[in-house]
C-alpha positions as CSV (number, residue, x, y, z in Angstrom):
1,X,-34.2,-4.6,-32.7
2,X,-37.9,-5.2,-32.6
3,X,-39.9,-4.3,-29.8
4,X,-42.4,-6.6,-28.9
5,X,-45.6,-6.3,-27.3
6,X,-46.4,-5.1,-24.0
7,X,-47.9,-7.2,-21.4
8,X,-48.8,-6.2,-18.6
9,X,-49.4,-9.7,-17.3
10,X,-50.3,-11.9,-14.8
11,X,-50.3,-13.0,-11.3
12,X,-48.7,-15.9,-9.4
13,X,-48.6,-19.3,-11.4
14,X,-50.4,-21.9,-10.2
15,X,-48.3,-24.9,-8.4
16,X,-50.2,-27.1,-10.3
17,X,-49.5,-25.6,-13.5
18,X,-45.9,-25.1,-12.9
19,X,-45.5,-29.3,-12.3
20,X,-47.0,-29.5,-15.7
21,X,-45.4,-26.7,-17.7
22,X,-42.3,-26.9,-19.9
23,X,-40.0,-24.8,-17.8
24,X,-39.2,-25.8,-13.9
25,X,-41.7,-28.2,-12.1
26,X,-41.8,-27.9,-8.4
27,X,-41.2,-30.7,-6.3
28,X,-43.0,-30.4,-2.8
29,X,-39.5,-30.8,0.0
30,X,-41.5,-30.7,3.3
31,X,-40.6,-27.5,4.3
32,X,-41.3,-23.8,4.0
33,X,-39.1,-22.4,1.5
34,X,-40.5,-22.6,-1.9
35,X,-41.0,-21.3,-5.5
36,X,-42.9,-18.3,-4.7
37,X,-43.6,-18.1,-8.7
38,X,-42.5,-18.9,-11.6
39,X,-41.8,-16.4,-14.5
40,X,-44.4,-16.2,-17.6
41,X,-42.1,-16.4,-20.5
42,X,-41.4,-18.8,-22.8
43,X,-38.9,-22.0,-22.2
44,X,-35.8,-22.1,-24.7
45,X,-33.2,-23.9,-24.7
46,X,-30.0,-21.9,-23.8
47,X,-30.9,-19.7,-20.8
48,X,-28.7,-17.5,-19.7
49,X,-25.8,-17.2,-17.6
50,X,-26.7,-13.9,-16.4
51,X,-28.3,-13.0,-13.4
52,X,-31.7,-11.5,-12.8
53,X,-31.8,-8.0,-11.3
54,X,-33.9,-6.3,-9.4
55,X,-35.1,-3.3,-8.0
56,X,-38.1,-1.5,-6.6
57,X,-40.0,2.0,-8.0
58,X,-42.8,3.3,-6.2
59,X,-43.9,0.3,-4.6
60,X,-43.5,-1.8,-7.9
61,X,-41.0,-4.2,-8.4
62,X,-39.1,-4.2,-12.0
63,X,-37.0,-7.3,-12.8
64,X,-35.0,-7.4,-15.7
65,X,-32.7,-10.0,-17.3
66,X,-31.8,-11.1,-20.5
67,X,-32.6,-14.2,-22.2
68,X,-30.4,-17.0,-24.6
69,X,-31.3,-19.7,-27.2
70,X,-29.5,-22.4,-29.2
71,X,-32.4,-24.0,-30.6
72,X,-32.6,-23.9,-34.3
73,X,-34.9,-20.9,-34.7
74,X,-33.0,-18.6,-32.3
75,X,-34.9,-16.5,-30.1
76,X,-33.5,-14.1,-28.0
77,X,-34.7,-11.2,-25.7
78,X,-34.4,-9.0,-23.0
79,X,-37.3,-9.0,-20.1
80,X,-38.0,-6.5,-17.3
81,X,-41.0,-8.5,-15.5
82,X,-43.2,-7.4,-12.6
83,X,-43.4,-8.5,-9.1
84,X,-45.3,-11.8,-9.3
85,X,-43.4,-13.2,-12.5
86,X,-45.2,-11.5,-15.3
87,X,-43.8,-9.6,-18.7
88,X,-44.0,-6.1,-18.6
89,X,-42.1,-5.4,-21.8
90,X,-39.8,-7.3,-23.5
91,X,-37.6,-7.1,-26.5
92,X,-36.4,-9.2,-29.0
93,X,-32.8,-10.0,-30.1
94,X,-31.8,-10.3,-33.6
95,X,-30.6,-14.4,-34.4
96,X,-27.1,-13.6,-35.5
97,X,-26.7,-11.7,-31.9
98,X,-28.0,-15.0,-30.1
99,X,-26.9,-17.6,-27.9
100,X,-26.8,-18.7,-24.0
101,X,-25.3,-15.0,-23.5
102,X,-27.1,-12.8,-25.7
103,X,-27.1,-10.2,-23.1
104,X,-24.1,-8.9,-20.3
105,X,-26.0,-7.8,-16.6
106,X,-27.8,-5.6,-17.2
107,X,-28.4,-2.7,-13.9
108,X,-30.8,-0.1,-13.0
109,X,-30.0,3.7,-12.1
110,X,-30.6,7.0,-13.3
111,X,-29.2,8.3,-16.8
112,X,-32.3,11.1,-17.4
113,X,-31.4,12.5,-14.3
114,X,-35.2,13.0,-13.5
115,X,-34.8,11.3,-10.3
116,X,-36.0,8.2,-11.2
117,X,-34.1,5.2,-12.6
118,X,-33.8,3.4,-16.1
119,X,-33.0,-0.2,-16.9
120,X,-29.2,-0.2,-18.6
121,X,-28.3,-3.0,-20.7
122,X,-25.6,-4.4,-23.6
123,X,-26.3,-7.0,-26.2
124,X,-23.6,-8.7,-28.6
125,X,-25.2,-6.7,-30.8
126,X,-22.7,-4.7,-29.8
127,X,-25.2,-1.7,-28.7
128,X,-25.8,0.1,-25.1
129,X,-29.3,0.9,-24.3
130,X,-31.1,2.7,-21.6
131,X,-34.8,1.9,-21.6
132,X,-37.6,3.5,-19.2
133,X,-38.6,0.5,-17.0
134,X,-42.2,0.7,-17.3
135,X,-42.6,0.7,-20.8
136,X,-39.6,0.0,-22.7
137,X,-39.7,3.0,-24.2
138,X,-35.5,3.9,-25.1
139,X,-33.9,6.6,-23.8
140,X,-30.4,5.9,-25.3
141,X,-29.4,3.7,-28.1
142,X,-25.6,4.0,-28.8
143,X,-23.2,1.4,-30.5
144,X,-19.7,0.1,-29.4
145,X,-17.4,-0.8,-31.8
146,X,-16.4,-4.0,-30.5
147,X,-16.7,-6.2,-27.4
148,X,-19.0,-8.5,-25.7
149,X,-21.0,-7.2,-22.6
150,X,-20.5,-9.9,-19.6
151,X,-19.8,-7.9,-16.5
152,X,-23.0,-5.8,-15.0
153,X,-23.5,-2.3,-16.4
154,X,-22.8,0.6,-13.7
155,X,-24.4,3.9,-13.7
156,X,-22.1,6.4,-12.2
157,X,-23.9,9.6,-10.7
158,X,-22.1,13.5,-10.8
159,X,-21.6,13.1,-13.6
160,X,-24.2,10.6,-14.9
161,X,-22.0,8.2,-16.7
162,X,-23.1,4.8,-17.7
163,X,-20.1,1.8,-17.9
164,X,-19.5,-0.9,-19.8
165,X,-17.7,-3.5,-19.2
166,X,-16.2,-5.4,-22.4
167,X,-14.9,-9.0,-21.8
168,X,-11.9,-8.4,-24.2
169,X,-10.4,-5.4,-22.0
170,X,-12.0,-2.5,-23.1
171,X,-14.3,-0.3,-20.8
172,X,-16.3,2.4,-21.9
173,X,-18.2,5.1,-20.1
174,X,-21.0,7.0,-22.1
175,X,-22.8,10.5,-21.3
176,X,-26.6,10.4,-21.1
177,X,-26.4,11.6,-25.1
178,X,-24.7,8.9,-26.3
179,X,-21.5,10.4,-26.4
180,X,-18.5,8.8,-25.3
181,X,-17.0,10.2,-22.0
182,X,-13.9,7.8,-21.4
183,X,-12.4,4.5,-23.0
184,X,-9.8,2.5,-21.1
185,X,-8.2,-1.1,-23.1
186,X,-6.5,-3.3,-20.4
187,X,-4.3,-6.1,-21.6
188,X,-6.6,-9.2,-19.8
189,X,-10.1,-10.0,-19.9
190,X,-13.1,-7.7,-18.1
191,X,-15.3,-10.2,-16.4
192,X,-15.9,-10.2,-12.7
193,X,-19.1,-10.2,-12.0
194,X,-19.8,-7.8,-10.7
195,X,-18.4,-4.1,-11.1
196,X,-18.5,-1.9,-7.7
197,X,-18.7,1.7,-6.9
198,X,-17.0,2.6,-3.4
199,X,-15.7,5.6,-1.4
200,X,-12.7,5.9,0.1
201,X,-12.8,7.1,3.7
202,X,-11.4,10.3,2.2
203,X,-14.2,10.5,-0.1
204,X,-13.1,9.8,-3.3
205,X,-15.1,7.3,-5.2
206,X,-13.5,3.8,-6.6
207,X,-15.2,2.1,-9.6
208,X,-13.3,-1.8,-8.7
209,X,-13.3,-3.9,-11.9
210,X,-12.2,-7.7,-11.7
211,X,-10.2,-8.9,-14.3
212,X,-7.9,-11.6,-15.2
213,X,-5.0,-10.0,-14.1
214,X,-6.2,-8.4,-10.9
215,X,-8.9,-5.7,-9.5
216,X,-8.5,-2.6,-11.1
217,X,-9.8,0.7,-9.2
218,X,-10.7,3.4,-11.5
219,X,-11.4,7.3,-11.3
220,X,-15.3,6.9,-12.2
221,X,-15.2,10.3,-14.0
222,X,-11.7,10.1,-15.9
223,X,-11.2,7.0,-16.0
224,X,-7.7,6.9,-14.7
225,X,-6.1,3.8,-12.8
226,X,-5.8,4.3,-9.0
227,X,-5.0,1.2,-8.2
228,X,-4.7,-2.1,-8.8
229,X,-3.8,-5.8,-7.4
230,X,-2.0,-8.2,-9.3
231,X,-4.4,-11.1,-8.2
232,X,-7.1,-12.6,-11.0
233,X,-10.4,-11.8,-10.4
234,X,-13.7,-13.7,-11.7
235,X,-16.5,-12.4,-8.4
236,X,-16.4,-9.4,-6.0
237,X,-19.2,-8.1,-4.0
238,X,-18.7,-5.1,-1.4
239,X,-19.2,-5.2,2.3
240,X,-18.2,-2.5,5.1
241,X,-15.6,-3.0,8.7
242,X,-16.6,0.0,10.4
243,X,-15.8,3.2,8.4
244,X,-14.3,1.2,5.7
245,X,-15.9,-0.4,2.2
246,X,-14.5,-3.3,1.6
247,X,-14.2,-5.5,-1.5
248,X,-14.4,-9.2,-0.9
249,X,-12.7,-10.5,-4.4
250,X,-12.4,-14.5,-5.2
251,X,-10.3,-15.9,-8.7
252,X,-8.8,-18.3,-10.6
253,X,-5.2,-18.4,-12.5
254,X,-4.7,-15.2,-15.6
255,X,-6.4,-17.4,-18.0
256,X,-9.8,-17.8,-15.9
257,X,-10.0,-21.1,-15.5
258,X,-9.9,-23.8,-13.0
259,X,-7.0,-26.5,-12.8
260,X,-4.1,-24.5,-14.1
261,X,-3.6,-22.5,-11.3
262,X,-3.9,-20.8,-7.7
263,X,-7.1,-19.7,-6.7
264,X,-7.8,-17.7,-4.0
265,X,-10.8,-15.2,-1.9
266,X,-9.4,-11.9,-1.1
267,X,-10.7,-8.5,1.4
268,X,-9.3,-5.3,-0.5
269,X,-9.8,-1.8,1.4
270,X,-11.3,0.8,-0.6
271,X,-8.1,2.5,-0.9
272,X,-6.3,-0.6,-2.5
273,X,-5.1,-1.7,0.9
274,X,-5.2,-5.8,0.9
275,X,-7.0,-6.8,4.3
276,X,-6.4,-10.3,3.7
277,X,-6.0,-13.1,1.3
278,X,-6.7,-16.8,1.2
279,X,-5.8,-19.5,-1.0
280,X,-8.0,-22.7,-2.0
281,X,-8.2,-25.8,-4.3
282,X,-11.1,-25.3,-7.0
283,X,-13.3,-22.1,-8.1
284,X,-14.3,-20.0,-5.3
285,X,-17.5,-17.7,-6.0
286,X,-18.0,-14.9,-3.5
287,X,-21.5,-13.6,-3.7
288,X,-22.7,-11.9,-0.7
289,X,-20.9,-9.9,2.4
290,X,-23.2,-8.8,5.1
291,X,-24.2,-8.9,8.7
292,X,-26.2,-11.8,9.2
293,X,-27.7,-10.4,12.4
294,X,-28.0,-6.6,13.9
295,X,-25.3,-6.4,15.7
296,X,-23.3,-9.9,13.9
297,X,-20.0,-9.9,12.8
298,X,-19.9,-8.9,9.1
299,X,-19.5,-12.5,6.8
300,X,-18.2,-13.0,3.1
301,X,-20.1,-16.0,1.7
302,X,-18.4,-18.1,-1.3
303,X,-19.5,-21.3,-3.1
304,X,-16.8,-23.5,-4.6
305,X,-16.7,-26.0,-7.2
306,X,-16.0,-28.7,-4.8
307,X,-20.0,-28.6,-3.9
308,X,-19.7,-26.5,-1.3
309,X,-21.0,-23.3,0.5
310,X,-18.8,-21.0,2.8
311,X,-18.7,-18.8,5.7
312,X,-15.8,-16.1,5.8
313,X,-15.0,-13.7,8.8
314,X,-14.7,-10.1,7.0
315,X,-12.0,-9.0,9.8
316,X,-9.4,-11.9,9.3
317,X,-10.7,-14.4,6.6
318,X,-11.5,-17.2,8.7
319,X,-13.7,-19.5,7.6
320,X,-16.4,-19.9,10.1
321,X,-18.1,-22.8,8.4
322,X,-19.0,-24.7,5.3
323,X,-21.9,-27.0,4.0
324,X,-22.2,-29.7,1.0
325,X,-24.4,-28.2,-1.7
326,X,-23.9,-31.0,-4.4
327,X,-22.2,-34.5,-3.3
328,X,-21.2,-34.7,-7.3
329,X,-18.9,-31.6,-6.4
330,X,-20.3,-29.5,-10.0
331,X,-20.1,-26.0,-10.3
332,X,-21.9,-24.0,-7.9
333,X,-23.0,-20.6,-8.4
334,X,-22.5,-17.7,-6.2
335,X,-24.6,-17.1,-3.5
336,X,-27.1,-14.5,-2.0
337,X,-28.2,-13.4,1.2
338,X,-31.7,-13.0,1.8
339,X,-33.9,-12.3,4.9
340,X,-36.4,-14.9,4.0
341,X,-39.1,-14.4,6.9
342,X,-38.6,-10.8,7.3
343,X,-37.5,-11.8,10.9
344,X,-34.6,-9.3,10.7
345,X,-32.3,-12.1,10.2
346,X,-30.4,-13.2,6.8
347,X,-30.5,-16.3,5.1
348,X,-28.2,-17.3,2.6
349,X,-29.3,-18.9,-0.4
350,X,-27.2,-20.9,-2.8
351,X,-28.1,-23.3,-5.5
352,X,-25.6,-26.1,-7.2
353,X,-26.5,-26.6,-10.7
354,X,-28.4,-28.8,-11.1
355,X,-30.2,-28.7,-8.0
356,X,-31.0,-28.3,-5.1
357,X,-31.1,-25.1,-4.5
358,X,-30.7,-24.8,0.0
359,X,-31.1,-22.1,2.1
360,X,-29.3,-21.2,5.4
361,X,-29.0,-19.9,9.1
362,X,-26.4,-17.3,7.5
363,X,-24.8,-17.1,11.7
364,X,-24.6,-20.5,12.3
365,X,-25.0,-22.5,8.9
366,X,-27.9,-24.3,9.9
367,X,-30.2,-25.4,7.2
368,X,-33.5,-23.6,6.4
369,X,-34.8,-25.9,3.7
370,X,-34.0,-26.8,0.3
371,X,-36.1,-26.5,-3.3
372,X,-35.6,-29.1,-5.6
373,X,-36.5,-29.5,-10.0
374,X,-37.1,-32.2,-12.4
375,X,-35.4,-32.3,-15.8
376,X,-32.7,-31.2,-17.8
377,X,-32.4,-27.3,-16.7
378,X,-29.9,-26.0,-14.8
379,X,-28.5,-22.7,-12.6
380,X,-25.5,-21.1,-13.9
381,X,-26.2,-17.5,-12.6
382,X,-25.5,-16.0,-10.0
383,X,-28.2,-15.6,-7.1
384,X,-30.0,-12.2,-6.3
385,X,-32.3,-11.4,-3.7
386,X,-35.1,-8.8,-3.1
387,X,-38.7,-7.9,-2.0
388,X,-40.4,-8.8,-5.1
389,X,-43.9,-9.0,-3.4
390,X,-43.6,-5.7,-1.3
391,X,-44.0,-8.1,2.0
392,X,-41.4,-7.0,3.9
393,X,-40.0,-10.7,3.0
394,X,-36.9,-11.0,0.3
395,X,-37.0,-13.6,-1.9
396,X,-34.4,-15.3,-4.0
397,X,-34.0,-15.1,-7.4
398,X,-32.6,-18.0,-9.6
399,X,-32.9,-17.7,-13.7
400,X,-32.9,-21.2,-15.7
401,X,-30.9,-22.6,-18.4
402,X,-34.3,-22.9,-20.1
403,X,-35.3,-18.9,-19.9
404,X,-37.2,-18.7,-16.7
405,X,-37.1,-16.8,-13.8
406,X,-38.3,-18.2,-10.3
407,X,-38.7,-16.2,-7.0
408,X,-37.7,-18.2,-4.1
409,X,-39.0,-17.5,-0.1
410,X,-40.8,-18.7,2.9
């Protein structure tokens, strides 16, 4: 791997210059929410399907994702930018490890143990890296034998362990050395995005995996099976009921795909106790549960390849209400909630593929306002949200099928 040069660049991109650049133009909706920038890195062709992930370290935001490329002179990287779009550090992929998923999600947390967190990632390189988020500068480069990354990285504390999730079945835990703690092979595929640690009320900690033959809770230090369900599992995101963490799953049939199958959205009990479970034609996507207001009933939002956007009541399942994202009924990506104004309030945020990307009233479903591109690119990540700006406003983060990042808000 070649480490390219630092740059600590550059502040928010002109609306002028984004309608004539190569990446996502902005087209000008009416209403308040907007591109609040536009990410300074190069357009390839490819993308990712990978998210963008954020997180905050002494006032300074750090944003890291990787990037793909099928062009003919590959060029791949991974990118932690700052809070207004620029490249802090980046580095670059080799070509044979290329392609629209060069890079699994990547996650932040602390492997030094110093108190302060690193930037974990995997490339089909087939190599685990843990990288100060500042400068680049490694703290732990280890190899895998085999595998592909896909599912986000999870850094476990007492002990500090750091996961990975292998799309084939296996999952491997590594010591801050290098060395490996635990390796688990399950029989189906490793992909729900995204891996969750929770706590029983009793205590005891759950790492939930999705996979294609159910969620899988594991001991996050041993590595043994707690529990498991025997429903396929592609997204799961964690809310609480009271006391209790909950796991909001959604899947598809064993293989993973639409069309051949049930498919269903799910509320699993930290202890492996099924709350609920709900079946539906097409692709479900959960990607956010939370309150949408103090004092609100906690919701479990979903998009689903029929175009549209859901509303779920944690308690019972209910759906509380729905909207059309795409009338051409494409894949839609998960969602995210985001309190847009800083009002207090959530917004959730979800994009079809090809545009637009909307924003709601997360209580009531009422639109916000919608953000809209011209040309070929597309969003097939998942959604993220966070104060990027240090405002007190989150925004929304989207990543492109041609290698940009843009940071959505009021």
């Amino acid at each position: 791997m070649t480490t390219r040069s630092l740059a600590l660049a550059a502040a928010v991109v002109a609306l002028v210059l984004l309608a004539g650049c190569t990446g996502v133009p902005l087209l000008d909706d009416g209403d308040d929410f907007d591109a609040v920038w536009h990410s300074d890195t190069p357009a390839n062709p490819g993308g990712t399907h990978h998210p963008a992930i954020a997180t905050r370290i002494d006032g300074e935001a750090y944003i890291a994702t990787g990037f793909g490329d099928v062009g003919a002179n590959r060029s791949c990287s991974f990118v932690v930018l700052n809070g207004t779009g620029g490249v802090r550090w980046d580095e670059s992929l080799p070509a044979d490890a290329c392609g629209t998923q060069p890079v699994g999600d990547p996650a932040f947390g602390d492997v030094t143990g110093d108190g302060a967190p690193e930037v974990v990632w995997a490339t089909h390189e087939q190599r685990l890296y843990a990288s100060n988020p500042r400068t680049g500068a490694e703290v732990l480069n280890v190899s895998f034998p085999s595998g592909v990354p896909f599912a986000q990285l999870v850094v476990v504390e007492d002990p500090t362990l750091v996961v990975v999730p292998l799309m084939a079945g296996q999952v491997r835990a590594y010591h801050p050395n290098g060395t490996l703690a635990w390796n688990r092979t399950f029989p189906d595929y490793v992909r729900g995005q995204g891996p969750a640690l929770v706590t029983r009320e009793s205590g005891a900690r759950e790492l939930v995996l999705g996979t294609a033959g159910g969620l899988v809770a594991l001991d996050p230090t041993t590595g043994e099976t707690d529990w498991r369900t025997g429903t396929p599992t592609r997204f799961l995101r964690t809310g609480r009921l009271g006391d209790t963490e909950v796991v909001v799953a959604s899947g598809a049939n064993a293989a993973g795909t639409a069309g051949e199958g049930d498919t269903h959205v799910e509320a699993v009990a930290a202890n492996g106790t099924r709350l609920w479970e709900r079946h539906y034609p097409g692709t479900p996507a959960v990607g956010a549960v939370g309150a949408p207001a103090p004092d609100a009933r906690t919701l479990a939002y979903a998009t689903n390849d029929d175009g549209r956007l859901y509303a779920y009541d944690l308690v019972s399942g209910r759906e509380v209400w729905n909207r059309t994202l795409d009338e051409e009924r494409r894949y839609v990506p998960p969602p995210t909630l985001a309190d847009l104004d800083g009002d207090g309030d959530e917004e959730v945020v979800a994009a079809a593929a090809y545009g637009p990307v909307s924003a709601f009233n997360a209580s009531t479903g009422a639109p916000v306002g919608t953000w809209s591109w011209d040309g070929d690119a597309a969003i097939w990540a998942g959604l993220r949200s966070a104060d990027v700006d240090g405002d007190g406003d989150e925004e929304a983060l989207a990543v492109t099928t041609d290698a940009q990042v843009v940071a959505l808000g009021d």
